[in-house]
Every structure is written in C-alpha cells, then in structure tokens.
C-alpha positions as CSV (number, residue, x, y, z in Angstrom):
1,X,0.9,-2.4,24.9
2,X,0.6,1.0,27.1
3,X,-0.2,4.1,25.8
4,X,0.3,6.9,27.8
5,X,-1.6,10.2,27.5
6,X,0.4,11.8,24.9
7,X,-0.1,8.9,22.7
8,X,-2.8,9.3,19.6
9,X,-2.9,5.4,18.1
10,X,-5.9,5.3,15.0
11,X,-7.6,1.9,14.3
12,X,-9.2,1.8,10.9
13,X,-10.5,-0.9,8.6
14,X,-11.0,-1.5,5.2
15,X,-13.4,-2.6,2.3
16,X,-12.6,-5.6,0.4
17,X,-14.3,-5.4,-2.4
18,X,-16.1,-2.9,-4.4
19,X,-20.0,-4.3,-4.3
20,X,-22.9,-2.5,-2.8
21,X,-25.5,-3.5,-0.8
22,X,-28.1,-3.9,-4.3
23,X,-25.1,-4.9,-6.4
24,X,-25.5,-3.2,-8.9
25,X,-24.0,0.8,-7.8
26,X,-20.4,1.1,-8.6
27,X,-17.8,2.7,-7.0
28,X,-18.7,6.4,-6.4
29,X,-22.6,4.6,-5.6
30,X,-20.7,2.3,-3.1
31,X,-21.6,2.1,0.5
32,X,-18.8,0.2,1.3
33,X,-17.2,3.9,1.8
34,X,-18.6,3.5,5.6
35,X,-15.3,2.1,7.7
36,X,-14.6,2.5,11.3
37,X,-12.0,4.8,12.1
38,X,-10.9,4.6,16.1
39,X,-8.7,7.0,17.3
40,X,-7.4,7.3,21.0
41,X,-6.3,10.2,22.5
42,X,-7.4,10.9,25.8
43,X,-6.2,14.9,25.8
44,X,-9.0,15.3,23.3
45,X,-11.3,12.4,23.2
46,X,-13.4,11.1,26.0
47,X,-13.7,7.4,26.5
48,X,-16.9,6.5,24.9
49,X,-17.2,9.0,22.4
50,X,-18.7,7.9,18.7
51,X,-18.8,10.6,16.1
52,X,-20.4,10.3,12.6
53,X,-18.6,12.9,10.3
54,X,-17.1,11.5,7.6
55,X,-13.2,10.9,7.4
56,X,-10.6,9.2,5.6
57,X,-7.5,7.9,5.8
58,X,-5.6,10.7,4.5
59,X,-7.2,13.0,6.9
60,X,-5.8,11.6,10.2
61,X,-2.9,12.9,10.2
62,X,-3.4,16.6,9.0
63,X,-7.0,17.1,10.5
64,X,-7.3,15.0,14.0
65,X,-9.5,15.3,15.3
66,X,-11.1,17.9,12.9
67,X,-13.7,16.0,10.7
68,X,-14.1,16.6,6.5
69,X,-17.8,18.0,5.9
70,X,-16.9,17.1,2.4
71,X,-14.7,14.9,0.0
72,X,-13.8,14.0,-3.3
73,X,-14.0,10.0,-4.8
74,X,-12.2,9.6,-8.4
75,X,-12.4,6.4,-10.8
76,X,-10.2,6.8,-14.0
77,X,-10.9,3.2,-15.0
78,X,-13.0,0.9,-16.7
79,X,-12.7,-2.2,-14.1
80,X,-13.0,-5.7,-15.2
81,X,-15.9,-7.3,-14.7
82,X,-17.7,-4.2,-13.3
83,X,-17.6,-2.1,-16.4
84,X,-17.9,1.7,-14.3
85,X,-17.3,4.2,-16.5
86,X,-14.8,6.7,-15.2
87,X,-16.3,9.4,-12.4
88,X,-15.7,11.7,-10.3
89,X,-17.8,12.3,-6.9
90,X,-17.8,15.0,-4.3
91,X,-19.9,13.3,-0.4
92,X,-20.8,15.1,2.2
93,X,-23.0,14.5,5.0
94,X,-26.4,14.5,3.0
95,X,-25.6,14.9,-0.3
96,X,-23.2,13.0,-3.0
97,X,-22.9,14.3,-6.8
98,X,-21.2,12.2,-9.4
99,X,-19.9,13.2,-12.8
100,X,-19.2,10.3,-15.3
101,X,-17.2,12.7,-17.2
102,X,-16.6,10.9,-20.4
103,X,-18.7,11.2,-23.6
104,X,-21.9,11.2,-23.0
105,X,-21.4,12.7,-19.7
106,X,-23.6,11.5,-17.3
107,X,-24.6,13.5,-13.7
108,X,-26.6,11.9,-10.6
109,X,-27.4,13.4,-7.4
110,X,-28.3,11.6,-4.5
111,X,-30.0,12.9,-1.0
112,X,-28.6,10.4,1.3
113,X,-31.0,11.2,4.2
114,X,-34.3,10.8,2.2
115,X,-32.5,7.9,0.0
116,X,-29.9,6.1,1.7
117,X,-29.8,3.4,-0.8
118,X,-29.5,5.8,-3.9
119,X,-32.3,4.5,-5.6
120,X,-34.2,7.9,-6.9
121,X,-31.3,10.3,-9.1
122,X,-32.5,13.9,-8.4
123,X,-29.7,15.4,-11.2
124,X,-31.8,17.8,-13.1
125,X,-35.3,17.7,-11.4
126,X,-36.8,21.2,-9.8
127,X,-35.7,22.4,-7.1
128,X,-32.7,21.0,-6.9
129,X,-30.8,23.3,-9.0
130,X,-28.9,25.2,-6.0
131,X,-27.8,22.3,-3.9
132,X,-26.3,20.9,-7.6
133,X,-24.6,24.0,-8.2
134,X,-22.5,23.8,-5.0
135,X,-21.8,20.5,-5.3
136,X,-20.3,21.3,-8.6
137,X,-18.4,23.7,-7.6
138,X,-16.9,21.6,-4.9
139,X,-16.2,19.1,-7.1
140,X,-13.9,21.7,-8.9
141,X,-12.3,23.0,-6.4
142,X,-11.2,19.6,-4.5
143,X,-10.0,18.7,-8.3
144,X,-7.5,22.4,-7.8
145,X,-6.8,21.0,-4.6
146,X,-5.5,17.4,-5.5
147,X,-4.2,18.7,-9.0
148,X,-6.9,16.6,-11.0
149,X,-6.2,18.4,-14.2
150,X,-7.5,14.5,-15.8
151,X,-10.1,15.8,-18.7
C-alpha cells in the first residue's frame, strides 16, 4: 500500500486481558493501559519521532496529533472472577486517583513516577492534600464531560 503525504493512517493495539503485572490490581490499577499507538503523517510527524503522552483511541480522531495530559477510566461492574468493585479513575502523566464509589467508598492515589507499580496508596497522607484535590475535581468534570450522571 502507498500513502501519499496527505494520508494520516494510525496503528494501534490492544490489551487482551485485564491482569497486571503483580496480578492482583484491577482495572483502574492495570498497566495494561500502556498500548502503542502509531500514527503517520508526514506534514506533521517526522520519521522517527516517539512521543510518550498519553492517548486513546477515542482521541485520534478529534485531537491528532494533540496529546490528553489527562483522562478518565470507568468500571460499573462487578466482573467475574475478578470481583473489582465499581470505580472510577482520572490518569495523567504522574498521577492516577481512583474512586470505588460504592458503599464504603474507597479512594487511592498513586504517584506513578516514585511508584510505578502502585504499591504505596498516598490517599489521605500529608501533603498530599492539594494534588488530591485537583484530581477530584477532574474526575468531576470529565464525568460533566462524558455525561456520567452513574451515582
């Protein structure tokens, strides 16, 4: 196949299955979040180029090549064998927050460049009460944006 110049192809993958790397973190704890994305378009995009923002497959259309610096993960369901109680999760480059919003609600807060394997929850411990604040506030304004009104 020959693309010409004016042609924007995107080359993506996707997870399989919904494990991390301990086993243990569900969904919004997963690292299988990390897929390639590939996009060609030579008007905009050296040859060679490798970025490291954060994207998904909703955004290439709309957003091409402007990269998310945040976004929002949702789980309404008690799955199977996994047994993850329902979340909601707002990621950006350092940080991810999670809300298991049903009864007991449940909070964690990760900094994914001290802790890239989410091991130590920082939810609640001093000095952290700003960077939890924002992310809570994100997390409620991505819900106005993808009309989560879910309780």
């Amino acid at each position: 196949m020959e693309l010409d110049r004016s042609s924007s192809p995107v080359r993506s993958s996707a997870s399989s299955r919904a494990v991390s790397r301990s086993g243990d973190k569900p969904f919004c704890l997963l690292l299988w979040f990390y897929a390639p994305h590939a996009p060609f378009y030579p008007r905009l995009i050296p040859a060679g180029t490798v970025r490291n923002e954060m994207v998904l497959n909703v955004d290439i259309a709309p957003t091409l090549p402007d990269w998310r610096k945040d976004w929002l993960y949702v789980c309404f369901e008690y799955s199977g064998y996994e047994n993850v109680r329902p979340c909601r999760g707002v990621r950006t480059e350092r940080w991810k927050f999670v809300h298991y919003f049903l009864a007991p609600a449940k909070f964690e807060l990760y900094d994914l460049q001290n802790d890239p394997h989410e091991d130590r929850n920082l939810y609640g411990k001093p000095g952290y009460e700003e960077i939890t604040e924002h992310l809570e506030q994100r997390l409620n304004e991505l819900r106005k944006e993808t009309n989560d009104h879910y309780v």
